[in-house]
C-alpha positions in Angstrom: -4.8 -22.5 -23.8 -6.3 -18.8 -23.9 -6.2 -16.3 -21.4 -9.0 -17.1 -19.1 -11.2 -14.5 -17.6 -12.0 -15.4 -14.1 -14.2 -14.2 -11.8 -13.3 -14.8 -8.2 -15.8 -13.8 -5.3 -14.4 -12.7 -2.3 -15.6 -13.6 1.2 -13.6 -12.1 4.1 -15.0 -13.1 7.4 -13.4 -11.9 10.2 -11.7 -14.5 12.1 -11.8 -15.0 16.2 -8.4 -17.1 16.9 -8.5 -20.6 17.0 -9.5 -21.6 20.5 -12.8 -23.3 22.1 -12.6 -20.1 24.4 -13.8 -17.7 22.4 -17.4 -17.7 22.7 -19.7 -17.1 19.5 -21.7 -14.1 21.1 -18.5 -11.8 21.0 -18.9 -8.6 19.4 -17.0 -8.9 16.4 -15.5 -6.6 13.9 -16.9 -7.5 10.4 -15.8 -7.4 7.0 -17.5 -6.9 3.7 -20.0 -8.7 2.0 -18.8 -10.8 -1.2 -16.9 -8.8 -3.5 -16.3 -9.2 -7.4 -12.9 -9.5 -9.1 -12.4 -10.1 -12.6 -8.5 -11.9 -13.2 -6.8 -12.6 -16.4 -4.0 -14.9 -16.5 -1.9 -17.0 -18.7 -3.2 -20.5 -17.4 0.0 -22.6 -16.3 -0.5 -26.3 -17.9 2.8 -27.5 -17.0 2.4 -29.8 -13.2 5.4 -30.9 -12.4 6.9 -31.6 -8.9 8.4 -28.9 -6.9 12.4 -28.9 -6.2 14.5 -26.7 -4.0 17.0 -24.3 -5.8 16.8 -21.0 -8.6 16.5 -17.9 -8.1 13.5 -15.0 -8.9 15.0 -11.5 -9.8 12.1 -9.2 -9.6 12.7 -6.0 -11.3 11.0 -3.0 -9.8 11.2 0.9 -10.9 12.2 2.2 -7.1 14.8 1.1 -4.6 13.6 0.5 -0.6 14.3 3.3 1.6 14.5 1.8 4.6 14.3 -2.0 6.0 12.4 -1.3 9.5 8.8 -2.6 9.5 7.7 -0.2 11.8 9.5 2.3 10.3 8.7 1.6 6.7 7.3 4.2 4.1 6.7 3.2 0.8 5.7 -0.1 -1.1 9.3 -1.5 -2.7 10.5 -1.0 1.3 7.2 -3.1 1.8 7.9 -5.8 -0.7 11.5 -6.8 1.4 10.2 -6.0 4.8 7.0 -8.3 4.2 9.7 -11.1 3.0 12.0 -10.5 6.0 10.1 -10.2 9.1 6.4 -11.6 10.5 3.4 -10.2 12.3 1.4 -11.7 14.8 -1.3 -12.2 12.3 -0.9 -12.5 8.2 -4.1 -12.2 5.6 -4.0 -15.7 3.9 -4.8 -16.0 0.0 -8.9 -15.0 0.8 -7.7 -11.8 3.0 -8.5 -13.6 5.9 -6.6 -13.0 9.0 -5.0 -16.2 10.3 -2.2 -16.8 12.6 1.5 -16.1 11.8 3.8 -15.9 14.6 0.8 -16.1 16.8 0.0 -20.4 17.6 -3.9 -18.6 17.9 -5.7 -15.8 19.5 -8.6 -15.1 21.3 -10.8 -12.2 21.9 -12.4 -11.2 25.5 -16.8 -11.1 25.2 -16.3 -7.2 24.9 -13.8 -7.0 22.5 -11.2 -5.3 24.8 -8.7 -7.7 25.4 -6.3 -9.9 23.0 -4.6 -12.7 24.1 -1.8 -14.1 21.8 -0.8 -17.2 22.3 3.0 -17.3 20.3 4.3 -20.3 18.6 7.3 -21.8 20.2 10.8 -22.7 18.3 10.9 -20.1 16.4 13.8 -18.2 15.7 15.7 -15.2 14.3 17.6 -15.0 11.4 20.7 -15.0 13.7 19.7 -17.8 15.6 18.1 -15.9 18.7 14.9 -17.3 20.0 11.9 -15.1 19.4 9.6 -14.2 22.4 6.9 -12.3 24.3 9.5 -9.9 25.0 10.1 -8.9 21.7 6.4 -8.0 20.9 6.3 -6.0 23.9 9.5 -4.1 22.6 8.5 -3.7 19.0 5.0 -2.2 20.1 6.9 0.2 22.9 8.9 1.3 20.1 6.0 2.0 18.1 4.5 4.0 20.6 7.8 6.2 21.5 7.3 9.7 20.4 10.7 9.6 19.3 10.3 6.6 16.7 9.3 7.9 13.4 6.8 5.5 12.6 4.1 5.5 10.3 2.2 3.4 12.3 1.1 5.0 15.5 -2.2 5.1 15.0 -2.9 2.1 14.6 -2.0 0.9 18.2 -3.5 4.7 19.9 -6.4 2.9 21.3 -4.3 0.0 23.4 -4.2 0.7 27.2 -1.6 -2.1 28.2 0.5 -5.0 26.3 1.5 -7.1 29.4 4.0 -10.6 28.9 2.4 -13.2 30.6 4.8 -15.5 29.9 7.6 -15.9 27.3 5.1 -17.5 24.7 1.6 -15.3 25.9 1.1 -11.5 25.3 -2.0 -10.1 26.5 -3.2 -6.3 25.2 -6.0 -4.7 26.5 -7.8 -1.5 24.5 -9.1 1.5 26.3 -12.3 1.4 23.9 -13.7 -1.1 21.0 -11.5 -0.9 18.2 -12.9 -2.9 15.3 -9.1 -3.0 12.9 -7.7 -4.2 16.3 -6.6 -7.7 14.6 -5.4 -6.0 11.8 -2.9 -3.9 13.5 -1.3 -7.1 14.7 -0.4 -7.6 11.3 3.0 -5.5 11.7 6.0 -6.8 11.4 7.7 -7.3 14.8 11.5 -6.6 15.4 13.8 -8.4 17.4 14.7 -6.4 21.1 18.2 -7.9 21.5 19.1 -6.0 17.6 17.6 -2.8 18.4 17.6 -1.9 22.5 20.9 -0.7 22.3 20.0 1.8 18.9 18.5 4.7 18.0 16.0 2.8 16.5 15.9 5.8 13.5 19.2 5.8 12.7 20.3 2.3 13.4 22.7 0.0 11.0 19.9 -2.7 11.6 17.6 -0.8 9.0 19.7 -1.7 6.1 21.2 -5.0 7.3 17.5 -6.3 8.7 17.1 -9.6 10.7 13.8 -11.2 10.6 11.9 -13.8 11.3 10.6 -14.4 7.9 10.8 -16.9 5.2 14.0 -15.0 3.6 17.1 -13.6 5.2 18.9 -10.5 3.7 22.5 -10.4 2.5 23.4 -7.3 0.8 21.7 -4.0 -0.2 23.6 -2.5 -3.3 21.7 1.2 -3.2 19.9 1.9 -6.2 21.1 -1.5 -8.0 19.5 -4.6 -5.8 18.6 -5.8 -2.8 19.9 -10.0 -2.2 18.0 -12.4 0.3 18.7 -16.2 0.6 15.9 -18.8 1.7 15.8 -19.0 6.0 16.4 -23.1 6.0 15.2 -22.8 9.7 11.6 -20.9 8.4 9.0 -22.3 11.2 6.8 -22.7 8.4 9.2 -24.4 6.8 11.7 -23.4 3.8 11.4 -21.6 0.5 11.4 -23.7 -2.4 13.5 -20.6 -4.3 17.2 -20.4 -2.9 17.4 -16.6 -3.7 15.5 -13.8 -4.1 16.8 -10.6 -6.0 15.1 -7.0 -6.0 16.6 -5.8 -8.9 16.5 -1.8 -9.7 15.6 -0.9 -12.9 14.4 2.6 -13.1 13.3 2.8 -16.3 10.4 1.0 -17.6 11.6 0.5 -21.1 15.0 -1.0 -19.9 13.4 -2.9 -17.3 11.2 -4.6 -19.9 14.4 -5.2 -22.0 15.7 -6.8 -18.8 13.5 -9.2 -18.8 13.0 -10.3 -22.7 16.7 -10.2 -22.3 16.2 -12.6 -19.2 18.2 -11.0 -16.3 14.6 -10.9 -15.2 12.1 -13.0 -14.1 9.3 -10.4 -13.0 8.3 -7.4 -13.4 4.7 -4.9 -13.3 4.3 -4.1 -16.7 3.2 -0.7 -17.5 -0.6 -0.6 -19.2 1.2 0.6 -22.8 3.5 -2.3 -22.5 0.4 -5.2 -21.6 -1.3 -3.6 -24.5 1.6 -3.7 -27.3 4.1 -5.5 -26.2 3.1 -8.5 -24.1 0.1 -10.0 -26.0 2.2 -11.4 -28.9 2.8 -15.1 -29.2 6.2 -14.9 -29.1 5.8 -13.0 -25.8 3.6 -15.4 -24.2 5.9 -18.0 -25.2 8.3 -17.1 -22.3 6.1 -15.6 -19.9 3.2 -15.7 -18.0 1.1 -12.4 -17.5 -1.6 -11.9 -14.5 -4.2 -9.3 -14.9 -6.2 -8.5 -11.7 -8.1 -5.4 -9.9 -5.5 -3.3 -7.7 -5.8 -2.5 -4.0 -5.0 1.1 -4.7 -6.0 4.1 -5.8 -4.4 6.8 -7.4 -5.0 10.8 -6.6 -3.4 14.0 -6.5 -3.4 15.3 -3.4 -2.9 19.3 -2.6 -0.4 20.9 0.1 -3.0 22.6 1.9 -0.5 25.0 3.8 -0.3 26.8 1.3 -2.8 29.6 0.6 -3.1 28.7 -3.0 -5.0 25.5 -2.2 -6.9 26.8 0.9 -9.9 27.9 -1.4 -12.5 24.7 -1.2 -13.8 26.3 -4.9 -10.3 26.1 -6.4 -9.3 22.6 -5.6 -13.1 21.6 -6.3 -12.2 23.5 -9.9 -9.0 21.4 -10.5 -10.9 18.5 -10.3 -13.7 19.6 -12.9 -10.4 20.4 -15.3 -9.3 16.6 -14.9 -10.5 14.3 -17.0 -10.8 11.3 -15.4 -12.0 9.3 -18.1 -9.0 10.0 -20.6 -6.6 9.2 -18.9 -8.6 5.3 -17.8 -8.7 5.7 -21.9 -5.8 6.8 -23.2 -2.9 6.0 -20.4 -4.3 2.8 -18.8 -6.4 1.8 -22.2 -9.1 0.6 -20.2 -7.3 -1.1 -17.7 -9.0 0.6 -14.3 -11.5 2.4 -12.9 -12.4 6.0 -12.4 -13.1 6.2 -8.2 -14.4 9.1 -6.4 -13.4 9.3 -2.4 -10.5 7.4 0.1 -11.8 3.9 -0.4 -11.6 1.6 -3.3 -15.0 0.9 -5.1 -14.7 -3.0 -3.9 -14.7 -1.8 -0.4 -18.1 -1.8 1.8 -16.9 1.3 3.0 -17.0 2.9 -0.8 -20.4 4.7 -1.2 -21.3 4.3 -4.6 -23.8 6.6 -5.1 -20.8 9.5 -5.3 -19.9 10.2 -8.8 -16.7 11.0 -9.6 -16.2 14.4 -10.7 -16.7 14.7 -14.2 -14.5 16.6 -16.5 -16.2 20.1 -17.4 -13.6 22.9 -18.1 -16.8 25.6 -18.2 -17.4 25.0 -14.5 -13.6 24.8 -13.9 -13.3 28.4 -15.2 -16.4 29.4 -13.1 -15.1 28.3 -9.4 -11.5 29.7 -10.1 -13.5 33.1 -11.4 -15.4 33.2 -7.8 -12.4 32.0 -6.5 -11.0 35.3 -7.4 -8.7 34.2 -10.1 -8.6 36.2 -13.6 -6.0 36.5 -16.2 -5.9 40.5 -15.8 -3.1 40.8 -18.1 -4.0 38.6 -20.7 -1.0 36.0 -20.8 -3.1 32.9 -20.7 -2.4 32.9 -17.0 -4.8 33.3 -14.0 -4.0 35.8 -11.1 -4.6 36.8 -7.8 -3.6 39.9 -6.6 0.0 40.0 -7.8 0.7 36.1 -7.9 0.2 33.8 -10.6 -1.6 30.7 -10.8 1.9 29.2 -11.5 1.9 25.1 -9.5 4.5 21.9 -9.4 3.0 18.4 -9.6 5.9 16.2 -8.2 5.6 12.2 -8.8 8.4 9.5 -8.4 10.4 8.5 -11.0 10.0 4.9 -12.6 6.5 5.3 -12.7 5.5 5.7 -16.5 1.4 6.0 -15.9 1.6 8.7 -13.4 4.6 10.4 -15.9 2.3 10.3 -19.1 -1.0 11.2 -16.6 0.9 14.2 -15.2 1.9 15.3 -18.8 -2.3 15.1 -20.3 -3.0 16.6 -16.5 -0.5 19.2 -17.0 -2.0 20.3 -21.0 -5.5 20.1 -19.2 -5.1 22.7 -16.8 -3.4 24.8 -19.3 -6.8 25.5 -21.3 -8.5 26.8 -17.7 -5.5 29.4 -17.6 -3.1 27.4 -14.7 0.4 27.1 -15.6 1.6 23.4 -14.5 5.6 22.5 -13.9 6.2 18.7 -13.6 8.6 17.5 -11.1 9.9 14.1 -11.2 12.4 12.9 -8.7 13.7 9.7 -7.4 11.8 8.1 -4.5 13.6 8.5 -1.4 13.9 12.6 -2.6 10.1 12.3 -2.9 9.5 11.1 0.1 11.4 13.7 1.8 9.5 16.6 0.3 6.1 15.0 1.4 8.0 14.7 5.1 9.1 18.3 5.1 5.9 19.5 3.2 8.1 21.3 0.0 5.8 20.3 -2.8 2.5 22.1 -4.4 0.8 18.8 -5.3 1.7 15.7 -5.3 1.0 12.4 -7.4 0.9 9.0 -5.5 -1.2 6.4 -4.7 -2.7 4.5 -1.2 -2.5 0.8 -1.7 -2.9 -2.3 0.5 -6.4 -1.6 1.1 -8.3 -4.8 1.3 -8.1 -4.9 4.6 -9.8 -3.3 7.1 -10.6 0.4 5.9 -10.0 2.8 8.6 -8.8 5.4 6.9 -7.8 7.3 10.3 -3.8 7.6 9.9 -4.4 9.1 6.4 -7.1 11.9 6.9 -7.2 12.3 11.0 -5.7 15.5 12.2 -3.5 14.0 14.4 -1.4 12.1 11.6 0.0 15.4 9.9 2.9 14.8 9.0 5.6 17.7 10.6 9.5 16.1 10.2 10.6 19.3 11.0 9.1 18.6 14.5 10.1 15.2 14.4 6.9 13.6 13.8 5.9 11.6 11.0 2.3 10.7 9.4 0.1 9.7 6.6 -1.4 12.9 6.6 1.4 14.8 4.5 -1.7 17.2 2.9 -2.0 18.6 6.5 -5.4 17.9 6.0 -7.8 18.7 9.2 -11.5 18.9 10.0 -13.0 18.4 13.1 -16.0 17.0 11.8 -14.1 14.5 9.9 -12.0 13.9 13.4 -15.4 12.8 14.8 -16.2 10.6 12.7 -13.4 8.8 11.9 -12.7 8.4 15.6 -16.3 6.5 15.8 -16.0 4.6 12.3 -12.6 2.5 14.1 -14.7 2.1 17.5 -17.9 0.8 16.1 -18.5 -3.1 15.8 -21.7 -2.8 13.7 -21.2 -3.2 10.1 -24.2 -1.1 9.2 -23.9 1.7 11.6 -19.6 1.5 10.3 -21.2 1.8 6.7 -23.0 5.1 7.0 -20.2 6.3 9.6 -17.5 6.1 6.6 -20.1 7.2 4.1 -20.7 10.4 5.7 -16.8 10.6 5.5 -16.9 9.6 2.1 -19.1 12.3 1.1 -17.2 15.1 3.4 -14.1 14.4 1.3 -15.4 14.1 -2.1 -16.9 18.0 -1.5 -13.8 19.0 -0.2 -11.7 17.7 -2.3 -8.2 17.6 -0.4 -7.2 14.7 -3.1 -8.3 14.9 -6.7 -9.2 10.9 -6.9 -8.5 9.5 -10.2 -8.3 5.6 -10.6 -8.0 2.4 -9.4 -5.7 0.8 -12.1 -5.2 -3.0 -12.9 -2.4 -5.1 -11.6 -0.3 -6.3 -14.6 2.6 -9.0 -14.1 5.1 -10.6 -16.3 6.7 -13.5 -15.5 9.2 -15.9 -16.8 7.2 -19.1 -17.2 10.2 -21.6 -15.4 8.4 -20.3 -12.0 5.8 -22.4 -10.7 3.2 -22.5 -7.6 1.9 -18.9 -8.8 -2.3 -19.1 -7.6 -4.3 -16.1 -8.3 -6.5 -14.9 -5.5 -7.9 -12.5 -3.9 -4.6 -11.9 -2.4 -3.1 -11.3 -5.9 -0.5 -13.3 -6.4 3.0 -12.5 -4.6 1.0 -13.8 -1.1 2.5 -17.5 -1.5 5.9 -16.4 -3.0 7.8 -18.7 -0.3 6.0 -21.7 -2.0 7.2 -20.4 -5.8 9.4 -23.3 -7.4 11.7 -23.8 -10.6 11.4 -27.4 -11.5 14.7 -29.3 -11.7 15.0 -29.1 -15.6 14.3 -25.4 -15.9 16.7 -24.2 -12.9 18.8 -21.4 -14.6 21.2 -20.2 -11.3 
């Protein structure tokens, strides 16, 4: 059968535990309206009944850089991390928040206190009972000025976490916080493993041990990362035996890997979906899923340096980006253009903000009144005595943002800015973001179905200063007091309507400004060897049920 196009309609409700005690007049945080997604997938006809055993190698372009939940940077970190260790809460397959290590929850009439109820039996990886006391631990680690987590901000607003008992944790918030129950969706670490470490520098963040539905093994930098199936998973066991991260920096010899089979899934880049994976022969072997991302892409600006201080000349970068070509031409088609820190499926997007369109005339008239002119006639703009000479840095492994940076680089040429392209391996990247030694910088935010406060990534207090010891979202060192205020009263409003126009205003803030250049919101695009079965598509994407994947007998290859 033919690709199918489907179009799944989201509903996210926010959900209130599972207990009789919650009554139905509490203020709750809601969660958008029904949301469109178009999917395209290779329809699996074979049913056949699942068996234990096999292995899935999934190739990826970057290693991990560091096995800590609360510690954890960067999405390939993420993908283990999420497959290691459990929250209190999980999204299920709708992004609906359900219990995980919680048994339920329930949530006080004014919204300020949680009480977790935990499920009992379950242990970790090395056979040590997990309890109250280790939730308690994880979150005072969290909240340690000394921990360099990413996450801080995300517990700021909690007053207390008391253990009732071994199996009940009650936290109680000094104000509403509507992402409360989305915070509890961090991975907790186990006390005994950690209260003797520097939780930073400790062995345990390479050798993890979790909770989770896989246990690690080995980490082999730069080549894999091995886990094996927990057989004593309270949710019971994986129907894969192994699991294998496999590191293939570059594209084209990943995607040899896997026609060659020493892999069973990888993201294919938007030039290899497009001319290499729509063949018959292709599809013979593997399945391919095509589905809206949750993440945007941008370039965001080092605003410490004076260069990028001038609202007009980051305003004028973005006029000299076109937007559209590289949705054309790069991703042929496959994504979105999007205009501000939300993606356009999010409530909190405000539609009526256009993108910036490409116009090179207006470019050249902002970097003029910026100042900038090419005095000396080399092609280059100047100010004063420097030269509008400027780095874009992106991670290797990642062909769209290599071939975007190249058209990027050619674009800003022909408005008289001389553009250098960096690229560099991941954990390096990540480093010069930490001690803020780049110009600009090519990424992208994902995992943003959830709630949307956006308040670790564009609050002042999340700059990022390693050099201080503190680490953040906010590597741009991006600050406005304005923009304090109101993302400050988007996370500590209930009302859906009043949260709308709170994040709008934001919305539109940030768009003028322009502290990112936002570009797209690119389609997810899997390959995968068609032996593995139990693959749903949802609004979860796919990988959200990976512990219930399965090889049928016959087709077991390890």
């Amino acid at each position: 059968m033919n690709r199918l196009f489907i179009i799944l309609a989201i509903f996210v409700y926010f959900l209130i535990g599972c207990s009789k005690d919650v009554p139905p007049s509490n203020p709750q945080p809601q969660l958008p309206p029904p949301i469109e997604q178009t999917v395209e997938v290779k329809e699996d006809t074979i049913s056949l009944s699942p068996e234990y055993g096999d292995t899935l190698v999934r190739a990826t372009f970057a290693d991990a850089v560091i096995l800590n939940p609360i510690l954890t940077p960067d999405v390939p970190s993420g993908v283990i991390t999420d497959l290691v260790f459990n929250g209190l809460l999980r999204e299920n397959e709708n992004l609906e928040l359900e219990p995980d290590l919680a048994e339920k929850y329930i949530v006080s009439k004014d919204g300020l206190e949680l009480d977790f109820v935990l499920k009992k039996g379950v242990r970790w990886h090395d056979g040590v009972e997990f309890t109250a006391e280790d939730v308690k631990f994880t979150y005072d680690k969290i909240m340690d000025p000394k921990t360099q987590t990413y996450d801080r901000e995300s517990f700021a607003l909690v007053k207390t976490l008391e253990v009732i008992d071994p199996y009940r944790v009650k936290v109680i918030y000094s104000k509403p916080f509507a992402p409360a129950l989305y915070a509890w969706e961090e991975g907790i670490i186990p006390k005994h493993i950690y209260e003797k470490d520097d939780i930073n520098t400790s062995k345990y963040n390479r050798c993890p041990v979790g909770t989770g539905p896989f246990k690690f093994v080995e980490w082999s930098p730069h080549e894999q990362i091995l886990l094996e199936t927990n057989k004593d998973y309270f949710a019971g066991r994986t129907y894969l035996d192994r699991f294998i991260f496999k590191v293939i920096p570059d594209p084209t010899m990943c995607f040899l890997s896997l026609l060659k089979g020493e892999a069973d899934m990888m993201p294919l880049t938007p030039d290899q979906y497009k001319k290499q994976a729509q063949s018959a022969e292709f599809l013979d072997k593997f399945d391919v899923y095509r589905y809206p991302s949750d993440a945007y892409s941008y370039l965001g600006f080092n605003l410490t340096k004076p260069i990028f201080q001038d609202q007009r000349v980051r305003q004028a970068l973005s006029y000299a980006t076109d937007k559209k070509l590289i949705i054309d031409d790069i991703l042929y088609g496959y994504g979105q253009a999007t205009s501000g820190p939300f993606i356009p499926s999010s409530w909190a997007y405000d539609k009526s903000i256009a993108p910036y369109p490409f116009d090179q005339e207006k470019a050249r008239k902002l970097l003029t009144e910026a100042g900038w002119t090419d005095r000396d006639g080399d092609g280059i703009l100047e100010l004063n005595d420097q030269k509008f000479i400027v780095t874009i840095t992106t991670n290797k492994g990642n062909e769209t943002r290599k071939l975007a940076g190249s058209l990027i680089q050619s674009l800003w040429e022909k408005v008289g800015i001389k553009v250098n392209l960096e690229i560099v391996e991941w954990g390096v990247f990540n480093d010069l973001l930490d001690y803020k030694k780049f110009d600009i910088a090519f990424l992208g935010w994902g995992d943003l179905t959830g709630d949307p406060d956006p308040y670790s990534m564009w609050h002042s207090s999340a700059i990022t200063d390693k050099e201080k010891g503190k680490v953040g979202d906010n590597f741009t060192s991006y600050s406005n007091p304005e923009v304090d205020k109101l993302l400050e009263e988007g996370r500590t409003t209930f009302d859906l309507e009043k949260r709308k126009q709170i994040y709008h205003k934001f919305h539109a803030i940030i768009a003028t400004e322009q502290p990112y250049i936002f570009l797209f919101v690119a389609d997810n695009i899997y390959a995968l060897d068609k032996r593995i079965h139990g693959i749903t598509v949802a609004p979860a994407g796919i990988t959200y049920n990976l512990e219930k994947w399965y090889v049928p007998k016959g087709m077991q290859k390890y």
